[in-house]
N, CA, C and O atoms as a GROMACS GRO file, in nm:
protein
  468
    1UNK      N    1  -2.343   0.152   1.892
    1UNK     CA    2  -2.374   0.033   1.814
    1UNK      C    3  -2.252  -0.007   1.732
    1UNK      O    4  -2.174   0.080   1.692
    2UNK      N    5  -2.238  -0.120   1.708
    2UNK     CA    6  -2.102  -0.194   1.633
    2UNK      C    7  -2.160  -0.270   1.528
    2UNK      O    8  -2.257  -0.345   1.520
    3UNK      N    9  -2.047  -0.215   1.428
    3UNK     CA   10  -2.116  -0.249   1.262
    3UNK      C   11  -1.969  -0.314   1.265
    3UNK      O   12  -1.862  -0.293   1.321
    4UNK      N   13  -2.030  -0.415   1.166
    4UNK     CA   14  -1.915  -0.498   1.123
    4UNK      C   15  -1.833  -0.448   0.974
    4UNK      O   16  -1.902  -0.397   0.885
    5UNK      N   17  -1.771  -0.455   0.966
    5UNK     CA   18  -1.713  -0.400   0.808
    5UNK      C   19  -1.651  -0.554   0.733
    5UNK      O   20  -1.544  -0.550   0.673
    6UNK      N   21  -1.708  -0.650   0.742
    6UNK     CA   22  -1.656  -0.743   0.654
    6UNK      C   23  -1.752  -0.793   0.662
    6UNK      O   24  -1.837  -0.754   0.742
    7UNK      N   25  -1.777  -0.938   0.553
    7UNK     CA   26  -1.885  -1.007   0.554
    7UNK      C   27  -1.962  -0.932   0.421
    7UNK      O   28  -1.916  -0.845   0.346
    8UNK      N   29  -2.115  -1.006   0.419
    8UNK     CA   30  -2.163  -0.918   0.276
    8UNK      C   31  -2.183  -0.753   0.294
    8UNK      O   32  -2.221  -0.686   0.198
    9UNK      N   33  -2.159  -0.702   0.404
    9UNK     CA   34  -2.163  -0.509   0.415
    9UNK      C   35  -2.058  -0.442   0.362
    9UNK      O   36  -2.038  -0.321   0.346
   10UNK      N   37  -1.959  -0.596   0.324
   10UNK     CA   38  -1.792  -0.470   0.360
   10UNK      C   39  -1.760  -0.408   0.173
   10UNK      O   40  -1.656  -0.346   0.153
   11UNK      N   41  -1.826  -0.426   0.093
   11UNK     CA   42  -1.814  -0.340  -0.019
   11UNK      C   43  -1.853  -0.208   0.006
   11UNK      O   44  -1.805  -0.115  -0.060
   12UNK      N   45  -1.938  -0.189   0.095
   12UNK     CA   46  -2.019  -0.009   0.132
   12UNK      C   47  -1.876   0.084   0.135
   12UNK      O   48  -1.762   0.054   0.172
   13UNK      N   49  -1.919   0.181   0.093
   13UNK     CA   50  -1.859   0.248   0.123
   13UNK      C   51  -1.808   0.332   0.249
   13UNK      O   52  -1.909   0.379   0.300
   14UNK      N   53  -1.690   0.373   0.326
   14UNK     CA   54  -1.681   0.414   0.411
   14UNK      C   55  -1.622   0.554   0.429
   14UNK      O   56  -1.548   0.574   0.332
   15UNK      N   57  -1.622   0.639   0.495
   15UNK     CA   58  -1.596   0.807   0.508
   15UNK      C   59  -1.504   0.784   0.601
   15UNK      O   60  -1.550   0.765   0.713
   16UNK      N   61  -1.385   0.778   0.589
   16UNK     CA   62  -1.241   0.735   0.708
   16UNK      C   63  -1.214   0.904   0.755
   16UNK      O   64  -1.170   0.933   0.867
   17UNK      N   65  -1.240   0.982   0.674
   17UNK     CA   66  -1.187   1.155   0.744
   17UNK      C   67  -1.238   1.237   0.628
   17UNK      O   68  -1.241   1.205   0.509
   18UNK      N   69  -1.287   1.380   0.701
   18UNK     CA   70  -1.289   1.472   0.624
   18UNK      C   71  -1.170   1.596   0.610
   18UNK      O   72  -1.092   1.617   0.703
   19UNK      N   73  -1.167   1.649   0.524
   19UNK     CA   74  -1.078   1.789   0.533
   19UNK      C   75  -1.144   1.896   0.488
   19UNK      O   76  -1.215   1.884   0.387
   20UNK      N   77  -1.133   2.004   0.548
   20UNK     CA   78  -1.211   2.104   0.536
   20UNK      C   79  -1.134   2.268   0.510
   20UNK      O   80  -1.059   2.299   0.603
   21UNK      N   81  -1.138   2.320   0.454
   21UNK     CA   82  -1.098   2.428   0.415
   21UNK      C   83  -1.141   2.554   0.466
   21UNK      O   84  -1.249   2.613   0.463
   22UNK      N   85  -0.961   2.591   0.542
   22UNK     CA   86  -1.010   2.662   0.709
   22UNK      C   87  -1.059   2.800   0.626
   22UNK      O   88  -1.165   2.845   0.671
   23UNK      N   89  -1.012   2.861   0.537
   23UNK     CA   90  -1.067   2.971   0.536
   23UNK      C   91  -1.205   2.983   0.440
   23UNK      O   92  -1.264   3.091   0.433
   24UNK      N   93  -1.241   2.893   0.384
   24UNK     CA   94  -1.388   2.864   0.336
   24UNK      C   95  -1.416   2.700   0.385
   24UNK      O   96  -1.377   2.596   0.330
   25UNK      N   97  -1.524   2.725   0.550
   25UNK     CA   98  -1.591   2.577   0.543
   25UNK      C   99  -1.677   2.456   0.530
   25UNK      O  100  -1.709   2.342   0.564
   26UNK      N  101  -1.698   2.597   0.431
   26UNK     CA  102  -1.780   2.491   0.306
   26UNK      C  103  -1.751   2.434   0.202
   26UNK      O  104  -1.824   2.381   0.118
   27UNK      N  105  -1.608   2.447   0.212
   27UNK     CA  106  -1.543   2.311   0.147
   27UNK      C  107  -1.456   2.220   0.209
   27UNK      O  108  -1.346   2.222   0.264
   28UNK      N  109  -1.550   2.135   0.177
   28UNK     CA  110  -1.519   1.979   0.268
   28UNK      C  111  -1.487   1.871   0.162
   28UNK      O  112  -1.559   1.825   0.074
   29UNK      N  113  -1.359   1.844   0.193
   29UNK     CA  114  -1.358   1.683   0.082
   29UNK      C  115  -1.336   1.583   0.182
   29UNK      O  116  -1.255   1.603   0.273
   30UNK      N  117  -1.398   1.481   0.174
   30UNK     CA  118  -1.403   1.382   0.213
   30UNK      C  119  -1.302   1.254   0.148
   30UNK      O  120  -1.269   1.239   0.031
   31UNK      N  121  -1.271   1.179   0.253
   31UNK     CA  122  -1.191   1.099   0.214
   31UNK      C  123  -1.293   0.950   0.183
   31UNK      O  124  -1.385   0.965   0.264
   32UNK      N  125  -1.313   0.848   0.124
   32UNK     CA  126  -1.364   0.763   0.102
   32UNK      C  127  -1.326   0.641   0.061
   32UNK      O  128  -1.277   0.624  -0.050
   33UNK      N  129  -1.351   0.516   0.170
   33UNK     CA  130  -1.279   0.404   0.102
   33UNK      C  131  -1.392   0.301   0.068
   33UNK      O  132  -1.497   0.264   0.122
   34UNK      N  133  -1.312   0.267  -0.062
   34UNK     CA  134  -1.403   0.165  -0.188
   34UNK      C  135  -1.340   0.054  -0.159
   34UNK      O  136  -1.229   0.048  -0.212
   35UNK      N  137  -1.378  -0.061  -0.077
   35UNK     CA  138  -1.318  -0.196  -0.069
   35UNK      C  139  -1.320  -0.257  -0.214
   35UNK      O  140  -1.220  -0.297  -0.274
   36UNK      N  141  -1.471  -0.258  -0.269
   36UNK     CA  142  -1.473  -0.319  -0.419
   36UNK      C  143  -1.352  -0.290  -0.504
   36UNK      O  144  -1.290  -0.366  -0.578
   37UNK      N  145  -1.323  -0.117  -0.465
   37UNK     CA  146  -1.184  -0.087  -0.615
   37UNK      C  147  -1.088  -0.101  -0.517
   37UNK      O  148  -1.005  -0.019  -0.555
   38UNK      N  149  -1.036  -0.159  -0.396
   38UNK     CA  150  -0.927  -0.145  -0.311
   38UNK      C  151  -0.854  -0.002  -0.284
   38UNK      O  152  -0.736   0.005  -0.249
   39UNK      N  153  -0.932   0.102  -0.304
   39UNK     CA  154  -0.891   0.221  -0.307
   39UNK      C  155  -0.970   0.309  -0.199
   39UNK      O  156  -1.071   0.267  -0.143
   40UNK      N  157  -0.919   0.425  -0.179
   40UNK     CA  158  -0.944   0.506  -0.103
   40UNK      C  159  -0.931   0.681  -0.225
   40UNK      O  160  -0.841   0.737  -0.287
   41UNK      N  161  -1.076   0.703  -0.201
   41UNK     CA  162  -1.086   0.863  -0.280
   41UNK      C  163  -1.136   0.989  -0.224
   41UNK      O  164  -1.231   0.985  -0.145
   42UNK      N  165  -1.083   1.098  -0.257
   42UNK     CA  166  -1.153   1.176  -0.260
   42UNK      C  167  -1.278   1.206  -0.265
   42UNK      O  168  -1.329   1.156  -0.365
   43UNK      N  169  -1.346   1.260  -0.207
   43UNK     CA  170  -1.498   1.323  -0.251
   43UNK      C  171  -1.542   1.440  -0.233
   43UNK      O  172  -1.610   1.445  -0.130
   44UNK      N  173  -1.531   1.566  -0.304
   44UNK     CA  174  -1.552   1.722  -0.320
   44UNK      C  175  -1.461   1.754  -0.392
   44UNK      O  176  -1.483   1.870  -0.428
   45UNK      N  177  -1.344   1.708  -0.445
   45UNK     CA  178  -1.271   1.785  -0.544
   45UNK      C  179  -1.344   1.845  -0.682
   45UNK      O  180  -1.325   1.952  -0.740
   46UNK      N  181  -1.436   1.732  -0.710
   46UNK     CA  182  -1.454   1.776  -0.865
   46UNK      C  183  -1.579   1.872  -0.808
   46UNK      O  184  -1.582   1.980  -0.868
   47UNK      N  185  -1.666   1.860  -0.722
   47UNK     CA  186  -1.760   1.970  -0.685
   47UNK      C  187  -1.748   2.130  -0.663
   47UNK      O  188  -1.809   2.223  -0.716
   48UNK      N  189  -1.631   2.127  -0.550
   48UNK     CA  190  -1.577   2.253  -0.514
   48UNK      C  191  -1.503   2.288  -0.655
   48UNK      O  192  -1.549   2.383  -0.720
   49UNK      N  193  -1.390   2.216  -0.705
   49UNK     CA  194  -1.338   2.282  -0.760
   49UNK      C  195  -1.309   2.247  -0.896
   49UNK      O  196  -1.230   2.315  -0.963
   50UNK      N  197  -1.374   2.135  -0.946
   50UNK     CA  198  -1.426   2.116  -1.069
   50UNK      C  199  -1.233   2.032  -1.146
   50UNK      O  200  -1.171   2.031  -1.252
   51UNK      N  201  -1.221   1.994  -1.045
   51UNK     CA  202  -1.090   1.865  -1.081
   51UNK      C  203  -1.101   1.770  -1.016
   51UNK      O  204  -1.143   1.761  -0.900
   52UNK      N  205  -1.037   1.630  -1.140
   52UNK     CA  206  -1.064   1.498  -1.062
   52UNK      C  207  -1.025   1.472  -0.948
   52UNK      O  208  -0.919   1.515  -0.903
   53UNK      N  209  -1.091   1.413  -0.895
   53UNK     CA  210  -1.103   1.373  -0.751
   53UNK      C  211  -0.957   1.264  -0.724
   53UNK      O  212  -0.901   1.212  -0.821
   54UNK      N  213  -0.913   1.244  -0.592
   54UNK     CA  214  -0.723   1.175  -0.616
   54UNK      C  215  -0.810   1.079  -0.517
   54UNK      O  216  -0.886   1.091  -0.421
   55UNK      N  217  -0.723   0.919  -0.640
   55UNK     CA  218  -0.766   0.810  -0.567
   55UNK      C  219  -0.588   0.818  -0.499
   55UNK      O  220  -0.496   0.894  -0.529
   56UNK      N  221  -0.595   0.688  -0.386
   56UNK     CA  222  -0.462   0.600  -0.323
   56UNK      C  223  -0.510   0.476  -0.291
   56UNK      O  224  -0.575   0.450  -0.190
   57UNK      N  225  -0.469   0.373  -0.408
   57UNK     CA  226  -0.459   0.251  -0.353
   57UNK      C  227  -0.456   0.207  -0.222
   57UNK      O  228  -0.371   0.252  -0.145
   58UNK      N  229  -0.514   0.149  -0.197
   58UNK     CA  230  -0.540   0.094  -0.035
   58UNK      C  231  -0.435   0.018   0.055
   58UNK      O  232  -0.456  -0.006   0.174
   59UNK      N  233  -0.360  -0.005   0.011
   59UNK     CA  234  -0.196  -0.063   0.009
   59UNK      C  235  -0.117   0.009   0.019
   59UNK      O  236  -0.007  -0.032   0.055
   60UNK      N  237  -0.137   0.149  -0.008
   60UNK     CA  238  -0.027   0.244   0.023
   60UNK      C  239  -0.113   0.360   0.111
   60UNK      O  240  -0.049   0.439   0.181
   61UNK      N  241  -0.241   0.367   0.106
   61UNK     CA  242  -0.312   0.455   0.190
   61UNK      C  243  -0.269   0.421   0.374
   61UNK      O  244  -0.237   0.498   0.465
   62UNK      N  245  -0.292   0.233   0.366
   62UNK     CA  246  -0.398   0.215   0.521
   62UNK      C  247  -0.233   0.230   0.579
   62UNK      O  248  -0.227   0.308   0.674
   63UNK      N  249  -0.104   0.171   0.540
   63UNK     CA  250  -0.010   0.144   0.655
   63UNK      C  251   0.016   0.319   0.656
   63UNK      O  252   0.051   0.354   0.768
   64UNK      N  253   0.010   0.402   0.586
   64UNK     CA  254   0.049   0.518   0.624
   64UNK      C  255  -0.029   0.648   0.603
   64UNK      O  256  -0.003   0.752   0.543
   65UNK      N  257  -0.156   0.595   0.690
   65UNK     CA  258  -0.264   0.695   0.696
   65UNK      C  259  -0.257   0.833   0.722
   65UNK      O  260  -0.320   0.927   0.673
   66UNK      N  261  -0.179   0.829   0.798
   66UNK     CA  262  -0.128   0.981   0.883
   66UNK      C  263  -0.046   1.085   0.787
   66UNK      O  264  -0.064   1.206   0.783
   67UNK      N  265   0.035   1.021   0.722
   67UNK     CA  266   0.124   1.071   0.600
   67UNK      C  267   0.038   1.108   0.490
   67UNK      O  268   0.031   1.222   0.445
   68UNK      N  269  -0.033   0.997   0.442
   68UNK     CA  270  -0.117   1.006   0.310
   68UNK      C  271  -0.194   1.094   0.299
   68UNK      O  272  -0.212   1.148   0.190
   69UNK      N  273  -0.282   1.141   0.444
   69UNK     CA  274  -0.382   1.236   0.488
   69UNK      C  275  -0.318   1.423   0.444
   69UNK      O  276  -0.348   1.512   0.364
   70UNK      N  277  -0.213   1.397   0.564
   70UNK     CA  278  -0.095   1.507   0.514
   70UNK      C  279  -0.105   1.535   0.401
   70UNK      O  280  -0.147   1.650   0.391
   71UNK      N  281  -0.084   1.479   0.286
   71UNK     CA  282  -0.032   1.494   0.168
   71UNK      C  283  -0.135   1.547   0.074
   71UNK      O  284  -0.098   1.609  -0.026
   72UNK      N  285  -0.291   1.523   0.103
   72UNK     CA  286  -0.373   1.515   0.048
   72UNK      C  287  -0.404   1.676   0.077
   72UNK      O  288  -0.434   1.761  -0.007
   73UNK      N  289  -0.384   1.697   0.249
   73UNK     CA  290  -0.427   1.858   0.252
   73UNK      C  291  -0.347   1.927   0.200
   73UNK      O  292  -0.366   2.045   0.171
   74UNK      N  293  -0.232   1.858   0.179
   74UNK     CA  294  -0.130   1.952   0.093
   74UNK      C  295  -0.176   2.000  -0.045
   74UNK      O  296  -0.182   2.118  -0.080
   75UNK      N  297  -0.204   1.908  -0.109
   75UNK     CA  298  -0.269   1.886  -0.230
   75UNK      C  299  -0.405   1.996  -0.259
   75UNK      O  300  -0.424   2.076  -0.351
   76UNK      N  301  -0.503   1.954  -0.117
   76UNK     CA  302  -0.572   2.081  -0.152
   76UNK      C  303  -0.544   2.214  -0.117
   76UNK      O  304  -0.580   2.314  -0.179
   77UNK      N  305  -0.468   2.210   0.000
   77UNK     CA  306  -0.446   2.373   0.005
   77UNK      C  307  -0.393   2.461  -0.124
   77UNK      O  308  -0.408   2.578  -0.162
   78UNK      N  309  -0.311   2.319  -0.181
   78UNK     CA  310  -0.233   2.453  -0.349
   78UNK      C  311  -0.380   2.471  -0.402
   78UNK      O  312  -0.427   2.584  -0.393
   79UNK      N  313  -0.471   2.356  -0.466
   79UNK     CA  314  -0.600   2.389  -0.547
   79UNK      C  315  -0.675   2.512  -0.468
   79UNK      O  316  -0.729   2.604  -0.528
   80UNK      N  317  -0.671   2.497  -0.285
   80UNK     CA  318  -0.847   2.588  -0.293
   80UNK      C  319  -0.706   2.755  -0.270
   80UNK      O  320  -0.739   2.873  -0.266
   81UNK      N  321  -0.576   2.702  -0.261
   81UNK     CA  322  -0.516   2.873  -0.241
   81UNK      C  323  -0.524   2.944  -0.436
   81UNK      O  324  -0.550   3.060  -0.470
   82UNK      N  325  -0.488   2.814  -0.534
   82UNK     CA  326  -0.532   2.866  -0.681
   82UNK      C  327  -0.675   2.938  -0.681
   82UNK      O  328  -0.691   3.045  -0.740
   83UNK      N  329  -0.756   2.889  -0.628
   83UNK     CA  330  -0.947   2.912  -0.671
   83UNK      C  331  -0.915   3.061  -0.595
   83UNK      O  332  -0.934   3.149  -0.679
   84UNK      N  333  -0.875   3.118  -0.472
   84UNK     CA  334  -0.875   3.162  -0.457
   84UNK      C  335  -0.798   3.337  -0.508
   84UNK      O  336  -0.821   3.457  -0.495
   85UNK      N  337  -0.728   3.271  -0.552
   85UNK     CA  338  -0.653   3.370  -0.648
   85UNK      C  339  -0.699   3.396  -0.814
   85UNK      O  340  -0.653   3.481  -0.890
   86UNK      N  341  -0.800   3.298  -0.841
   86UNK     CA  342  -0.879   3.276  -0.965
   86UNK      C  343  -0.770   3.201  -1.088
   86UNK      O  344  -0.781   3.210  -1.211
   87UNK      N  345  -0.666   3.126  -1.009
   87UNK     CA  346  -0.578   3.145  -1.124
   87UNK      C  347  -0.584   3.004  -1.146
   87UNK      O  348  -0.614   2.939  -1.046
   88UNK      N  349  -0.557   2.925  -1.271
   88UNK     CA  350  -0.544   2.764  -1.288
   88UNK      C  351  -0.479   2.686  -1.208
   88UNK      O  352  -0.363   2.705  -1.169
   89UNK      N  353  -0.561   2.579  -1.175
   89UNK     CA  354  -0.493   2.503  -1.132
   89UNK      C  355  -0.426   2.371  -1.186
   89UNK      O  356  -0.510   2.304  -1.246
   90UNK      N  357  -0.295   2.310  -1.183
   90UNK     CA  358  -0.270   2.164  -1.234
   90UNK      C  359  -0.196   2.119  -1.131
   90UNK      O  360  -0.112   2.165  -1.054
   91UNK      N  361  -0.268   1.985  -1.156
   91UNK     CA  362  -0.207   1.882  -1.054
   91UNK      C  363  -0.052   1.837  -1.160
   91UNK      O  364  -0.029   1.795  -1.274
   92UNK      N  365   0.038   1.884  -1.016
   92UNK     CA  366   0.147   1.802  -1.066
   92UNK      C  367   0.208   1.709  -1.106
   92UNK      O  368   0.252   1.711  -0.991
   93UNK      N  369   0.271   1.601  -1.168
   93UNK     CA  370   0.305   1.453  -1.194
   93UNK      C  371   0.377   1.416  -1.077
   93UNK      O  372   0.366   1.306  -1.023
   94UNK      N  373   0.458   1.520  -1.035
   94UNK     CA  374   0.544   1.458  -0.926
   94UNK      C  375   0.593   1.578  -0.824
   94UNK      O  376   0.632   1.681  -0.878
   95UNK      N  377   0.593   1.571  -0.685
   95UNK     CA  378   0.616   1.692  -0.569
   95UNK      C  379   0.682   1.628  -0.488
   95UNK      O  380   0.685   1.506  -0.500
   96UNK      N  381   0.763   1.702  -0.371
   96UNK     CA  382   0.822   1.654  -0.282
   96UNK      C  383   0.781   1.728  -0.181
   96UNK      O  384   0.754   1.848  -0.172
   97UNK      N  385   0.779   1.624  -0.091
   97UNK     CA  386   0.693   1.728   0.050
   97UNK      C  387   0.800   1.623   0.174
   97UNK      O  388   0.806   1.500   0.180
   98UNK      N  389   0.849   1.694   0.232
   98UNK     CA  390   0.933   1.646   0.370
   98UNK      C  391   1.043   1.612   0.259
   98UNK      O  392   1.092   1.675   0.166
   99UNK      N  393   1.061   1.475   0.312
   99UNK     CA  394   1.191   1.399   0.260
   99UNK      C  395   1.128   1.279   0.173
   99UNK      O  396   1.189   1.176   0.145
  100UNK      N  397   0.973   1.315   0.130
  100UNK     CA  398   0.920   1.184   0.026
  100UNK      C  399   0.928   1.274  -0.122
  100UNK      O  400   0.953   1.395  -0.130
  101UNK      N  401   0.902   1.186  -0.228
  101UNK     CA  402   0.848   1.257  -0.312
  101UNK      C  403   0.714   1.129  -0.382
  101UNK      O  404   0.693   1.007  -0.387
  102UNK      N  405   0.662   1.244  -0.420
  102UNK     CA  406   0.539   1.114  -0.471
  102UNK      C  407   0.487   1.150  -0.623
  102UNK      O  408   0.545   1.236  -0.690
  103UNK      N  409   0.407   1.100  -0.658
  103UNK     CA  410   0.319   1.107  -0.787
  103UNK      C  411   0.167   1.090  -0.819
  103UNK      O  412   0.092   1.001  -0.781
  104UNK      N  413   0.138   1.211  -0.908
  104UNK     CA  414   0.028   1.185  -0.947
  104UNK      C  415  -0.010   1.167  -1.088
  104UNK      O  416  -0.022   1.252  -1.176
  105UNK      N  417  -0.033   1.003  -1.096
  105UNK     CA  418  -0.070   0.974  -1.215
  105UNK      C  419  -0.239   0.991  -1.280
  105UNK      O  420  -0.339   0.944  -1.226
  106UNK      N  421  -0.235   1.065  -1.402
  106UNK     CA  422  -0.358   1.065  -1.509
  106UNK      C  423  -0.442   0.911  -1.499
  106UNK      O  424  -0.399   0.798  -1.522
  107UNK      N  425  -0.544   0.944  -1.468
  107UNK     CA  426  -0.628   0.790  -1.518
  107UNK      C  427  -0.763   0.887  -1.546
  107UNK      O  428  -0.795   1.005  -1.534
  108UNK      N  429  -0.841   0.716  -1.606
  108UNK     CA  430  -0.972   0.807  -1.707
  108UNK      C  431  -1.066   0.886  -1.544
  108UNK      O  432  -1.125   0.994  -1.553
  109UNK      N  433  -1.061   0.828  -1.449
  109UNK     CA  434  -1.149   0.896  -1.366
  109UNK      C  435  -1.130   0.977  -1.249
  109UNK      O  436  -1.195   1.063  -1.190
  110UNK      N  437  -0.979   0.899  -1.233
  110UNK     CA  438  -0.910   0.979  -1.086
  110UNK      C  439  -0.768   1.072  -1.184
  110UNK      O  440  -0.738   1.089  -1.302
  111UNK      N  441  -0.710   1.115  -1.028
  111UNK     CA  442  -0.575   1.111  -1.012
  111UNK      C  443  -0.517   0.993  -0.926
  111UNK      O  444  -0.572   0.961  -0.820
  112UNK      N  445  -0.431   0.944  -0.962
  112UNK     CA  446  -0.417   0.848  -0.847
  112UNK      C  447  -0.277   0.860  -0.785
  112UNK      O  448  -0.185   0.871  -0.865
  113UNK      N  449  -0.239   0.862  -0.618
  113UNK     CA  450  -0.169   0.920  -0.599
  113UNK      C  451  -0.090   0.823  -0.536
  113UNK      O  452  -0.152   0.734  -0.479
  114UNK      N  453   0.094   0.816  -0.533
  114UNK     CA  454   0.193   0.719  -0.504
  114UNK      C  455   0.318   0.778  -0.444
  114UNK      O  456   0.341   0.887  -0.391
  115UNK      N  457   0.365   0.710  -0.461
  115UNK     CA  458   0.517   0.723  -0.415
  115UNK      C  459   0.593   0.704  -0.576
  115UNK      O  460   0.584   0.627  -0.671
  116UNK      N  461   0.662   0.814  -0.541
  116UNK     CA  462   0.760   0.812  -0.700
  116UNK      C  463   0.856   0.736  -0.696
  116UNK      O  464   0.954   0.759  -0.625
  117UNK      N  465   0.839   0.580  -0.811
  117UNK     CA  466   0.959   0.530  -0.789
  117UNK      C  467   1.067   0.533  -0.854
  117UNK      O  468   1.167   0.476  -0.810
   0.00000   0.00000   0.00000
């Protein structure tokens, strides 16, 4: 069956990928895109592991999905390899992974995650 995603449906929310955590898989975060906030979020961070969930603007998510995705399991593997070691976790302001470096900025509900300019 073929659903349309624009028109009055296209605020719903949509589940574009999950990631799952190979050595516990029962933790699953889901990726989620919010047309209303033009963003794309997380969903299981603050559940599993009790930190805000990382938005990406939708403008820097959709042209480089494949990358952004990357980055995100990156992101959780440091949190669920911390939980696993029992030790704190903090999200960094700024990391470099390959030859990018990016950022994660504080907001009241997310992290929200970029390219460092």
């Amino acid at each position: 069956m073929f659903t349309q995603f624009n028109g009055p449906d296209s605020d719903q929310e949509i589940v574009v990928a999950t990631i799952a955590n190979q050595k516990n898989p029962a933790q699953v975060v889901e990726i989620v895109h919010l047309p209303e906030k033009e963003m794309l979020i997380t969903r299981g961070i603050s559940t599993h592991f009790g930190l805000k969930e990382i938005a990406v603007p939708q403008d820097v998510m959709i042209p480089a999905i494949h990358e952004m995705t990357e980055v995100l399991s990156y992101i959780l593997e440091r949190i669920a390899t911390a939980d696993d070691f029992k030790i704190p976790f903090r999200y960094d302001p700024e990391f470099a992974l390959g030859d990018k470096v990016y950022a994660l900025q504080e907001g009241e509900e997310f992290m929200t995650l970029g390219y460092k300019e």
